[in-house]
C-alpha positions in Angstrom: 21.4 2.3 -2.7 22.2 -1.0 -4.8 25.4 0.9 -5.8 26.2 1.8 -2.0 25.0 5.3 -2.9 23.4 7.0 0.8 20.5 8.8 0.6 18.7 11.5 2.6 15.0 11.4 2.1 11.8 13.2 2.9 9.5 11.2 4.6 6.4 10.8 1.6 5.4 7.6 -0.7 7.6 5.0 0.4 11.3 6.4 0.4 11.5 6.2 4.4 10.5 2.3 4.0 13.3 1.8 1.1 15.8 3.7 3.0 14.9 2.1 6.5 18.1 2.6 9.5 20.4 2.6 6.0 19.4 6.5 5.3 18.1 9.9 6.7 14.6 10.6 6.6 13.2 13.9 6.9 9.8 15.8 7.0 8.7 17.2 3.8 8.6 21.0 2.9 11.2 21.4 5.6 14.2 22.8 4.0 16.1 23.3 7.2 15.6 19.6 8.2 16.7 18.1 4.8 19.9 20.5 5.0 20.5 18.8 8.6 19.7 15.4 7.1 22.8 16.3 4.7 24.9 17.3 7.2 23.9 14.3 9.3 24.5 11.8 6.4 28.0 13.5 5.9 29.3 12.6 9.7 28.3 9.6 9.0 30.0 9.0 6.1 33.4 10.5 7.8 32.7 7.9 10.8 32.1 4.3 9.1 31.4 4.9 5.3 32.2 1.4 4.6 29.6 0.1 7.1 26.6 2.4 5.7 27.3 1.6 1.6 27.3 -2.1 3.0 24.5 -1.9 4.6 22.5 0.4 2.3 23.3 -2.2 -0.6 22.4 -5.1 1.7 18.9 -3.5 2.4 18.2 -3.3 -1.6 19.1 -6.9 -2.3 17.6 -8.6 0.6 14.3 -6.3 0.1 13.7 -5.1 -3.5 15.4 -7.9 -5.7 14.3 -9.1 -8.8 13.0 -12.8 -7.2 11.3 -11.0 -4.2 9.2 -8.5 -6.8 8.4 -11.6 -9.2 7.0 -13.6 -5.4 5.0 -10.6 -4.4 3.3 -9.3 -7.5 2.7 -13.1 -8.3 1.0 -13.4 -4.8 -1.1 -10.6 -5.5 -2.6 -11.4 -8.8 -3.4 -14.7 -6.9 -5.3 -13.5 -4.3 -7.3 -11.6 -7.0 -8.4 -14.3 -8.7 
């Protein structure tokens, strides 16, 4: 996603929270719905391709930076202490 690369996820761990509006989540051990997902992601792409590798980027920088992982794990170790 930092690279503008879409995804099409199943919905387990934390993938539909990284992904968020920017990708397509689907229900796990559903083959049928991830083949959807990739059609959906496709039609997508045709429509505003820009617009989703911007905002699929966007998502990773203002989310999952460096700075933001350093101010969270810090905060954690703090309140363990």
């Amino acid at each position: 996603m930092a690279c503008g690369v879409h995804c099409v996820v199943t919905d387990v761990g934390d993938s539909a929270i990284i992904v968020g509006e920017t990708g397509v989540i689907v229900n796990p051990e559903d083959p049928q719905a991830l083949a959807d997902g990739w059609a959906s992601m496709l039609k997508r792409l045709n429509d505003k391709s820009y617009l989703i590798k911007k905002m699929a980027r966007a998502r990773i920088v203002s989310h999952y930076n460096s700075e933001i992982f350093i101010q969270k794990t810090s905060k954690m170790f703090l309140s363990l202490l």
